[in-house]
VOLUM-801763 format. One record per atom (N, C-alpha, C): residue in one letter; x negated, y, z. Coordinates in nm, 4 decimals. Atoms other than C-alpha are relative to their C-alpha. Layout:
<nodes>
(node 'a', (X, Y, Z))
...
</nodes>
This chain:
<nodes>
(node 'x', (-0.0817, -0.1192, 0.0000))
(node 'x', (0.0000, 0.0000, 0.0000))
(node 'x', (-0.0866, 0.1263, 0.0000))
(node 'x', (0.0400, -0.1009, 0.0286))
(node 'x', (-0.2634, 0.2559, 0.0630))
(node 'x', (-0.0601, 0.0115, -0.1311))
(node 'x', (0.0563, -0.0325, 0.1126))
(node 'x', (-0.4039, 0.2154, -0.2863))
(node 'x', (0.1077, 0.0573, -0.1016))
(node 'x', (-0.1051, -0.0527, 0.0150))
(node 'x', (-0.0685, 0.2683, -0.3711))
(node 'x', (0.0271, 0.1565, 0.0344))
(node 'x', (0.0249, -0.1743, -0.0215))
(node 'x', (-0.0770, 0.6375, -0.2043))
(node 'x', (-0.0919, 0.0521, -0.0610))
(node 'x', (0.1157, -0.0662, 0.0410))
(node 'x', (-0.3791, 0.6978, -0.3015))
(node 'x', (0.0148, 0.0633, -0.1555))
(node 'x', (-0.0511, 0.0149, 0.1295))
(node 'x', (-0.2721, 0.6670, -0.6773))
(node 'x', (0.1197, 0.1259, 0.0069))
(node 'x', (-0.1143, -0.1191, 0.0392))
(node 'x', (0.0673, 0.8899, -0.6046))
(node 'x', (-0.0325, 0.1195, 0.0641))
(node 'x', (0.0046, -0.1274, -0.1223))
(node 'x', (-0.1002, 1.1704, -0.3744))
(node 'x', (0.0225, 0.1090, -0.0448))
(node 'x', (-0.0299, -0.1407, 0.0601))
(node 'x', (-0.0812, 1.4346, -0.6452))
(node 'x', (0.1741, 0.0016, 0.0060))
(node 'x', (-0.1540, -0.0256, -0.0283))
(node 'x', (0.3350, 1.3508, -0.6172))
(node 'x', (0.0582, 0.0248, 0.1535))
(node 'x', (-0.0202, -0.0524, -0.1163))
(node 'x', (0.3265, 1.3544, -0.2514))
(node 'x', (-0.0188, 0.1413, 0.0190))
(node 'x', (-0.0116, -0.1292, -0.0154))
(node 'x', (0.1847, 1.6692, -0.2322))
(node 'x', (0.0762, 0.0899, -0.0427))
(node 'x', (-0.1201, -0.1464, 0.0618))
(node 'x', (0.4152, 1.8424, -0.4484))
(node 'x', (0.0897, -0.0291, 0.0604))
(node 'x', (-0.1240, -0.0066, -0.0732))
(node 'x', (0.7002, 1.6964, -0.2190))
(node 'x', (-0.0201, 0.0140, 0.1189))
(node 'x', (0.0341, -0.0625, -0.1221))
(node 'x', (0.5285, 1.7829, 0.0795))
(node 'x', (-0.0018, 0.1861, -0.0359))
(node 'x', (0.0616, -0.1785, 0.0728))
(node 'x', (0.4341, 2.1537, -0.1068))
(node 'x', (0.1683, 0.0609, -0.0286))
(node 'x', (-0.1826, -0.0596, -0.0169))
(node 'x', (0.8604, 2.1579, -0.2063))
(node 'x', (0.0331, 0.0120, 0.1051))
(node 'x', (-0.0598, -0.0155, -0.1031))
(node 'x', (0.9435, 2.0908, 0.0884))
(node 'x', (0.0249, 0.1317, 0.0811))
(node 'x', (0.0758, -0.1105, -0.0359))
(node 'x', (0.7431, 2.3867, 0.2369))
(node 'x', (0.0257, 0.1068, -0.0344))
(node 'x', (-0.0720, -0.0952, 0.1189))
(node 'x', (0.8185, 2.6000, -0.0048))
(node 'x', (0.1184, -0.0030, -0.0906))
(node 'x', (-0.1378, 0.0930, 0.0736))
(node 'x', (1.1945, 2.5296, -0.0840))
(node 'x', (0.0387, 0.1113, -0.1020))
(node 'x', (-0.0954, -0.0940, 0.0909))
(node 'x', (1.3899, 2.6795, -0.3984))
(node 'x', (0.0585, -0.0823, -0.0135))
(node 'x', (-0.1212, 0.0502, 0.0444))
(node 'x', (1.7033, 2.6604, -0.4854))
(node 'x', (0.0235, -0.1165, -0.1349))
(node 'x', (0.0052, 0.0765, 0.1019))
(node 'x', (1.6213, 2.4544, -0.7834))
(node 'x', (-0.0213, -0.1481, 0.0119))
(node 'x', (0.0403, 0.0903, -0.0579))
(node 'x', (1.4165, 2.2031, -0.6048))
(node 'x', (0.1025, -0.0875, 0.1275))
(node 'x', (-0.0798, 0.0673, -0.1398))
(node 'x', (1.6576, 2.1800, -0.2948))
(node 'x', (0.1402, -0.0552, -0.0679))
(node 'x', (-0.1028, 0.0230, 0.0588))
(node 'x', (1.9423, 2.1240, -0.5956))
(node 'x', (-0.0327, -0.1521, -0.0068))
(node 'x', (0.0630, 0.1986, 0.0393))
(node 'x', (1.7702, 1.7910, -0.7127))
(node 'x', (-0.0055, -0.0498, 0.1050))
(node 'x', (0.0119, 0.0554, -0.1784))
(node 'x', (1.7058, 1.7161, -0.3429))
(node 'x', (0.1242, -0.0698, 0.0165))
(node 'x', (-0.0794, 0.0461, -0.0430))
(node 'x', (2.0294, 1.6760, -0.2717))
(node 'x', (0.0895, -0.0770, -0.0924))
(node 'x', (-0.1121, 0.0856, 0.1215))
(node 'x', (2.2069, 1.5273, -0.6215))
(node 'x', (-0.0902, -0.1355, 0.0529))
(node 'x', (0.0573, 0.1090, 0.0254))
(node 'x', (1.8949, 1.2640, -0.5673))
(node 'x', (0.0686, -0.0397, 0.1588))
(node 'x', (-0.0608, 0.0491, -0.1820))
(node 'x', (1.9834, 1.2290, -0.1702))
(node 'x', (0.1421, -0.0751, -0.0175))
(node 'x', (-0.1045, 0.1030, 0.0283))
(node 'x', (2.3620, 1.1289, -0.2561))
(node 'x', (-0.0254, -0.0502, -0.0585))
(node 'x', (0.0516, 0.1270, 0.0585))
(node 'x', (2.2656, 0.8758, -0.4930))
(node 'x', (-0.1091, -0.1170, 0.1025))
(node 'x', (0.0818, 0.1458, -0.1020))
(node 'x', (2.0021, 0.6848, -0.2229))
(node 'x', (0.0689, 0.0205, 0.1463))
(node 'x', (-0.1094, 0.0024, -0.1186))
(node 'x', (2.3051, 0.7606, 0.0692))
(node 'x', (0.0264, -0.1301, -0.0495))
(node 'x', (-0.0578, 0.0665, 0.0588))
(node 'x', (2.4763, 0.4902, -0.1361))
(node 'x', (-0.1013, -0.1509, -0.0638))
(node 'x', (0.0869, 0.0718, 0.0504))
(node 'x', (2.1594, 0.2393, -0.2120))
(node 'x', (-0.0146, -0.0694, 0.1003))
(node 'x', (0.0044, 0.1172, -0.0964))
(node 'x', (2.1398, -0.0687, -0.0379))
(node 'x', (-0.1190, -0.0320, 0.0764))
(node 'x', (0.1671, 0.0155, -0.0310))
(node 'x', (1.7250, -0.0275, 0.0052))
(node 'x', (0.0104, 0.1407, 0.0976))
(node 'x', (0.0410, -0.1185, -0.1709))
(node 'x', (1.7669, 0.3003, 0.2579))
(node 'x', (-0.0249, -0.0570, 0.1249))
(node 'x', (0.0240, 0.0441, -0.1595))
(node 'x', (1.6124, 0.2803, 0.5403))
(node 'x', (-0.0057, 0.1135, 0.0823))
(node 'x', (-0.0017, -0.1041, -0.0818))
(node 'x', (1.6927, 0.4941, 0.8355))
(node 'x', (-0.0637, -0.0217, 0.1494))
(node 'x', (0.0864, 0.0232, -0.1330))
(node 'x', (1.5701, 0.5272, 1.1934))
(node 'x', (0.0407, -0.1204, 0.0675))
(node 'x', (0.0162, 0.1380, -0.0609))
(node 'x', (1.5106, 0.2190, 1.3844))
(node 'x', (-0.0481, -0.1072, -0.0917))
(node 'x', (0.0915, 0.1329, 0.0589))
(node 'x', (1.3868, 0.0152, 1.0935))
(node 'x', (-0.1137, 0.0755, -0.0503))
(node 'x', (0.1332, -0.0220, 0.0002))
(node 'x', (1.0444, -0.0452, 1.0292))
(node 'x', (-0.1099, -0.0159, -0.1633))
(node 'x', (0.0511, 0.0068, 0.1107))
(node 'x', (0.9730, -0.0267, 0.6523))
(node 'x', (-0.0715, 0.0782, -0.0854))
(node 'x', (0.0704, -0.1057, 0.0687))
(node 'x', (0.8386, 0.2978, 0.6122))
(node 'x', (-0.1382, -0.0011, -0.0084))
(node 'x', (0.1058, -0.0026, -0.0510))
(node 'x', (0.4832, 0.3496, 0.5751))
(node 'x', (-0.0322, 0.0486, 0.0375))
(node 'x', (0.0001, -0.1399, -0.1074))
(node 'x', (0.4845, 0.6531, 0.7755))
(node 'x', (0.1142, -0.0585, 0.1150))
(node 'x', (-0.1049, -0.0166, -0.1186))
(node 'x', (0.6514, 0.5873, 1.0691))
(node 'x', (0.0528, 0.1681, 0.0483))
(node 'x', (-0.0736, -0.0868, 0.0285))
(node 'x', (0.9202, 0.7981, 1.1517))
(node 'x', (0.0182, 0.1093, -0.1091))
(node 'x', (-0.0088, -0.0818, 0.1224))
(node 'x', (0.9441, 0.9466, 0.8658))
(node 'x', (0.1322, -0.0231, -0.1014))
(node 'x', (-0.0794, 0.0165, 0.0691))
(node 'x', (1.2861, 0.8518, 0.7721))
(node 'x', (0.1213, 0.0826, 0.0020))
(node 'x', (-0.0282, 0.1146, 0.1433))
(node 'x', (1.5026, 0.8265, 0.5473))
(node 'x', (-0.1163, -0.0288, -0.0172))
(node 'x', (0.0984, 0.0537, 0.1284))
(node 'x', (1.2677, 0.5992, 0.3364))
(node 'x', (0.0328, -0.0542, -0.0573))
(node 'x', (-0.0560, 0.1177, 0.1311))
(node 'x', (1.2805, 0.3855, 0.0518))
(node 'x', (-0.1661, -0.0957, 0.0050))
(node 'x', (0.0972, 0.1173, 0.0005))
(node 'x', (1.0846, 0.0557, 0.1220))
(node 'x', (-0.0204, -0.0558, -0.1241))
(node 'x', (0.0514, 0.0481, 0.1206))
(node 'x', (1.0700, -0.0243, -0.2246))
(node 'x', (-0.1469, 0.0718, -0.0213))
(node 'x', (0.1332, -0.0521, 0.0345))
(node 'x', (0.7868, 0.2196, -0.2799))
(node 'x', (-0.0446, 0.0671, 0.1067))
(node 'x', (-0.0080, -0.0699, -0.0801))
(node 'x', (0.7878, 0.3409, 0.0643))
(node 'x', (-0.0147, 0.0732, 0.0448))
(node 'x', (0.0267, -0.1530, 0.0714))
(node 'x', (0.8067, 0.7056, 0.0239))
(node 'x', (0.0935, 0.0172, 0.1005))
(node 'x', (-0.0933, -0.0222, -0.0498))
(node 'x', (0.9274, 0.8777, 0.2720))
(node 'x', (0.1034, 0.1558, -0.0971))
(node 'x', (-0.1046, -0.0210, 0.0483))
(node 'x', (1.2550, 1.0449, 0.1058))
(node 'x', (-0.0146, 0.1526, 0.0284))
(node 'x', (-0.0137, -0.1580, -0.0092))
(node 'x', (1.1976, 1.4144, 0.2821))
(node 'x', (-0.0874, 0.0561, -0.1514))
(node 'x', (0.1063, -0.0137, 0.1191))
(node 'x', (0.8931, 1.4240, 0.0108))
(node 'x', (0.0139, -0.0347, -0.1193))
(node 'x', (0.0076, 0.0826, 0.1098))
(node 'x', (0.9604, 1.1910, -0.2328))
(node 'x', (0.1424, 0.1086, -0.0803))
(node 'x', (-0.1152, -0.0819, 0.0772))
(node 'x', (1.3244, 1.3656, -0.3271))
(node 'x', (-0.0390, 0.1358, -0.0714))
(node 'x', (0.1062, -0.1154, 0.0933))
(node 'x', (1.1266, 1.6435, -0.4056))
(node 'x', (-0.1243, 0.0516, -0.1235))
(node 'x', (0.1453, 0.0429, 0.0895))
(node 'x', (0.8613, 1.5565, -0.5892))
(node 'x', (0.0815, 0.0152, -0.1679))
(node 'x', (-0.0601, 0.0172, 0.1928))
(node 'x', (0.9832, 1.6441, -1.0000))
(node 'x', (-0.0479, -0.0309, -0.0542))
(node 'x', (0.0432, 0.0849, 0.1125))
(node 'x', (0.7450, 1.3978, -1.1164))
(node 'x', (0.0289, -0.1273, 0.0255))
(node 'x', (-0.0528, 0.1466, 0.0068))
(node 'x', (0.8816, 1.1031, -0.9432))
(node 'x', (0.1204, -0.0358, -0.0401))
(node 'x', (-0.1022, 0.0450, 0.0495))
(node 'x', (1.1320, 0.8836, -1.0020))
(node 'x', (0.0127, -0.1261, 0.0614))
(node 'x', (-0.0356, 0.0980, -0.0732))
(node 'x', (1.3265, 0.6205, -0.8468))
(node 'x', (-0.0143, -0.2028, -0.0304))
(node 'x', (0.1392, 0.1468, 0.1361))
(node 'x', (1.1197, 0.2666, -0.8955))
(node 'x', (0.1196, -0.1028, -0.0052))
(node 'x', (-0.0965, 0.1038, 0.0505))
(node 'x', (1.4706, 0.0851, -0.8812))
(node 'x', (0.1313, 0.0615, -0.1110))
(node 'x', (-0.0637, -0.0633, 0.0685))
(node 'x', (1.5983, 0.3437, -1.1441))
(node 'x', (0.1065, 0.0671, -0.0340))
(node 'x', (-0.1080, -0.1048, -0.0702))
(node 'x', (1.8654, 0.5231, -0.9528))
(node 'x', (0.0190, 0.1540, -0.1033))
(node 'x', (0.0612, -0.1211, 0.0354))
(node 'x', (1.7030, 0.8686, -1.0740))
(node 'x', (-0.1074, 0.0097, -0.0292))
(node 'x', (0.1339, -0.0120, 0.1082))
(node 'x', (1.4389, 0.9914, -1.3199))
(node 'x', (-0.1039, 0.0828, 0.1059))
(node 'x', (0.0922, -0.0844, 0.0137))
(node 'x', (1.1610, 1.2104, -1.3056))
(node 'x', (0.0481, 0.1806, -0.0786))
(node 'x', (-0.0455, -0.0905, 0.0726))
(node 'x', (1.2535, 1.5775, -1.3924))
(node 'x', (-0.1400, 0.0375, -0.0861))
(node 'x', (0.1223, -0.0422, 0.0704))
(node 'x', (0.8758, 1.6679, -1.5096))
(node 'x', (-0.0653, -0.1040, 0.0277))
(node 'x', (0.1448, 0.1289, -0.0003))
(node 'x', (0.6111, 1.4628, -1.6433))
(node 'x', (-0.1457, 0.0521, 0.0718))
(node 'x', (0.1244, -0.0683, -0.0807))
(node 'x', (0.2592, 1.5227, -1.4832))
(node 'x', (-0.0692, 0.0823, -0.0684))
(node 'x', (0.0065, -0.1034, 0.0636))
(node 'x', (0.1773, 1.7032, -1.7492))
(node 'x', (0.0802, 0.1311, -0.0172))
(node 'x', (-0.0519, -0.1521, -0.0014))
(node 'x', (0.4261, 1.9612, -1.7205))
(node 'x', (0.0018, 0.0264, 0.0789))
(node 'x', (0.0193, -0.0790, -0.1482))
(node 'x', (0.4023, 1.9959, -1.3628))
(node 'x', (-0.1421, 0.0578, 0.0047))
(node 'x', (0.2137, -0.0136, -0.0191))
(node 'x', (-0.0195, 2.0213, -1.4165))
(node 'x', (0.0536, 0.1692, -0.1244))
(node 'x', (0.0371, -0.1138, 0.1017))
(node 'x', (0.0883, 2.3193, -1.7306))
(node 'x', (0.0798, 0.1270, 0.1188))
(node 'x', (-0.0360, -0.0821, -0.0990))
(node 'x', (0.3483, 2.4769, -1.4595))
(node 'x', (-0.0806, 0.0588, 0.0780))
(node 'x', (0.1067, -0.0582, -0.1281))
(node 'x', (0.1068, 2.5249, -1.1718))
(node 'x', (-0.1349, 0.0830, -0.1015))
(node 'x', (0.1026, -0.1309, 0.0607))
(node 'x', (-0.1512, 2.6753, -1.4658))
(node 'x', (0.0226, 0.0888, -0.0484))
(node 'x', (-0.0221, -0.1279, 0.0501))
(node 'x', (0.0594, 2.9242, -1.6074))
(node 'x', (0.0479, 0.0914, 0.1451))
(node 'x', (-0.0246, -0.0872, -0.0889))
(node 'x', (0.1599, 3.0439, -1.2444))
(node 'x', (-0.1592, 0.0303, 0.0573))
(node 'x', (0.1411, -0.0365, -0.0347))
(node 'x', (-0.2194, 3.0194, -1.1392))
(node 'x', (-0.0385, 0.0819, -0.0804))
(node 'x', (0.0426, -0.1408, 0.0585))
(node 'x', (-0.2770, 3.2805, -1.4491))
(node 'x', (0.0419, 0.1143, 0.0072))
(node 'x', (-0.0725, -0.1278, 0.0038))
(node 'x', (-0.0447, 3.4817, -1.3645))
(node 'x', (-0.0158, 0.0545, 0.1529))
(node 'x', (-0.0066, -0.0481, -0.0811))
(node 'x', (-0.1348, 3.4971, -1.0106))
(node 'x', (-0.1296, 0.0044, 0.0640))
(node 'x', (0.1582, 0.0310, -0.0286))
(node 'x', (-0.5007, 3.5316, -0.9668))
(node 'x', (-0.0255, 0.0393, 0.1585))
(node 'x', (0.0319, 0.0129, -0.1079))
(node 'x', (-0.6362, 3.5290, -0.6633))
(node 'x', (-0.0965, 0.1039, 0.0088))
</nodes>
C-alpha cells in the first residue's frame, strides 16, 4: 500500500491543497462525488479499520483514500468506477503553470 501512495502523492496533495483551499467549484464535485459513495457498499466509516490513515474517515478501502482528500482531488477517479476524473494530470500540471505565471512570486 505505501508504494501505492507513493505513486498517487501528487493527487493527494491536491485533495489535501482543495481541501485547504476550498472553492465553490471544487466543494461542488465534493459533494455530487460524496452522494454517490453515501450509497456504495465499500464506505467505510468510523469504527472500521480499513483505512490506511486511521481515523481518517469516510474511506474507501478499495484504494484506501481517505474520502476528505480523495473527493477532491480532480485527477482522481473512483477505482470501482462510480465517478471519473474531472482533469487529467496534465491539465491539472498546465493549470497550476498558467496560475504560477500569472502569479510570480
Amino acid at each position: 500500500m505505501l508504494i501505492k501512495l507513493w505513486k498517487d502523492r501528487n493527487k493527494i496533495l491536491e485533495g489535501v491543497a482543495n481541501s485547504v483551499f476550498k472553492t465553490e467549484h471544487v466543494e461542488e464535485i465534493h459533494d455530487h462525488r460524496m452522494a454517490i459513495c453515501q450509497s456504495c457498499p465499500f464506505l467505510q466509516s468510523k469504527g472500521q479499520k480499513n483505512c490506511v490513515a486511521p481515523g481518517t474517515h469516510p474511506c474507501c478501502p478499495q484504494c484506501g483514500c481517505s474520502l476528505k482528500f480523495k473527493l477532491r482531488s480532480l485527477t482522481s477517479s473512483c477505482p470501482e468506477g462510480y465517478w471519473d476524473a474531472v482533469l487529467t494530470q496534465d491539465e491539472e500540471d498546465a493549470v497550476k503553470k498558467s496560475i504560477d505565471n500569472q502569479n510570480p512570486l
